[in-house]
C-alpha positions in Angstrom: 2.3 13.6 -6.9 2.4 10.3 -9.0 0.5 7.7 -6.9 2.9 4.5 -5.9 1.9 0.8 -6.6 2.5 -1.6 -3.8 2.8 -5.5 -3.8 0.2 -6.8 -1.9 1.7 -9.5 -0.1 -1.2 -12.5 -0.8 -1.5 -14.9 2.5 0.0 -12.5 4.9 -2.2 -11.8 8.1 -3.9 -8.6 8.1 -4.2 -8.0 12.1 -3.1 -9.9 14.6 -5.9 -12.4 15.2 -8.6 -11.4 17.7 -6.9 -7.3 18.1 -6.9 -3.9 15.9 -3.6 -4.3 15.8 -2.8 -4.0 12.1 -0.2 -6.1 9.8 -0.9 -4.8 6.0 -2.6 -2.2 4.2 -5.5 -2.6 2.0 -4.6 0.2 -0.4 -1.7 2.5 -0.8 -1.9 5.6 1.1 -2.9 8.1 -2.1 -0.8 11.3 0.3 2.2 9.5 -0.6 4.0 6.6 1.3 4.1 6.3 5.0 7.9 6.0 6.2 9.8 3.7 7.9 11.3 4.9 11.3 12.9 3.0 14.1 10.8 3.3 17.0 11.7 3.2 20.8 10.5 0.6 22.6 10.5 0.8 25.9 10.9 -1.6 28.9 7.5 -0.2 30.0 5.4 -1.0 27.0 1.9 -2.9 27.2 1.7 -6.7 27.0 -0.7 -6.5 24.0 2.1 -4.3 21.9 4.8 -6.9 22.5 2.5 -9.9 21.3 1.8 -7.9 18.2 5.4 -7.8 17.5 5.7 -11.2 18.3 3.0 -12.0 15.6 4.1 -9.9 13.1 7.9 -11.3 13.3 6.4 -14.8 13.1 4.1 -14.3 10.3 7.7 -12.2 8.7 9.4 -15.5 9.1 6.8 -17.6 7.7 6.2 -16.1 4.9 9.8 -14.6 3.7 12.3 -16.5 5.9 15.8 -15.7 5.7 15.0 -14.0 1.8 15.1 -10.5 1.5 11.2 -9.0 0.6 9.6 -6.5 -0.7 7.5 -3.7 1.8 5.0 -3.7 -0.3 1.8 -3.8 2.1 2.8 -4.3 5.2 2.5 -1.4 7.6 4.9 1.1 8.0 3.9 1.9 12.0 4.5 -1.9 12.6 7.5 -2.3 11.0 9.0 0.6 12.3 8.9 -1.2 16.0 11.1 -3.8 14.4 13.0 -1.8 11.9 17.1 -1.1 12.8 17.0 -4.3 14.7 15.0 -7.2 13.9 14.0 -6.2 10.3 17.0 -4.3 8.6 17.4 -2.4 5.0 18.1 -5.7 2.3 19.2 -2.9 -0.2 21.7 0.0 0.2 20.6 3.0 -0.9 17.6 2.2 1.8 14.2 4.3 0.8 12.2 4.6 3.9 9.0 5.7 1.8 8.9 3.4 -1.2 6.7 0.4 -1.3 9.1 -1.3 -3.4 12.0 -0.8 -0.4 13.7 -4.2 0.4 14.1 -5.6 3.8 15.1 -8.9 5.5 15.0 -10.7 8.9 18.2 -10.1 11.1 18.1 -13.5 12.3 20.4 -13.4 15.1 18.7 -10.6 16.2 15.2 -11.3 16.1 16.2 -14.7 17.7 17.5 -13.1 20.8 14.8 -11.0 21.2 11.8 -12.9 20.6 13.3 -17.3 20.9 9.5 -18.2 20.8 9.1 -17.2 16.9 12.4 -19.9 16.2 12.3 -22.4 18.8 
């Protein structure tokens, strides 16, 4: 299995500060590529998850905006808890496990779900 090169997105936050929760990869992940999957989440889910996705759609929208991007680093388990709603395919065919997979904010989405990222 040929090892995949991934962008490393330079200025992106790593973690959310001050947690373990995890924005980016330092390497690529040399058993192949972690997929994307649309994750539940559920009404019940802890305080601390729901401020990590708040941080990681804000530091989405800082750094790419409205402009599709590249997945390049950014972690596949976070994504995935924004991915089908907030954060949508920017390409069609969609490859869930390639670094070089293009994806984009769902604006009116994300703004109904999190209003404090876009106030």
């Amino acid at each position: 299995m040929a090892r995949q090169e991934m962008i490393k997105h330079r200025g992106f936050p790593g973690r959310l500060p001050g947690t373990d929760f995890q924005f980016t990869l330092r390497r690529a992940n040399p058993r192949g590529v972690t997929p994307i999957t649309r994750r539940e989440r559920h009404a019940d889910r802890k305080p601390a998850d729901k401020r990590a996705d708040i941080g990681f759609i804000q530091a989405l929208w800082e750094q790419f905006g409205e402009e599709p991007f590249v997945r390049g680093n950014l972690d596949a388990g976070r994504l995935s808890w924004l991915f089908g709603r907030e954060v949508v395919p920017a390409e069609d065919p969609f490859d869930p496990e390639s670094y070089d997979a293009l994806l984009r904010i769902d604006l009116d989405r994300a703004r109904a779900a999190y209003p404090e990222v876009f106030e």
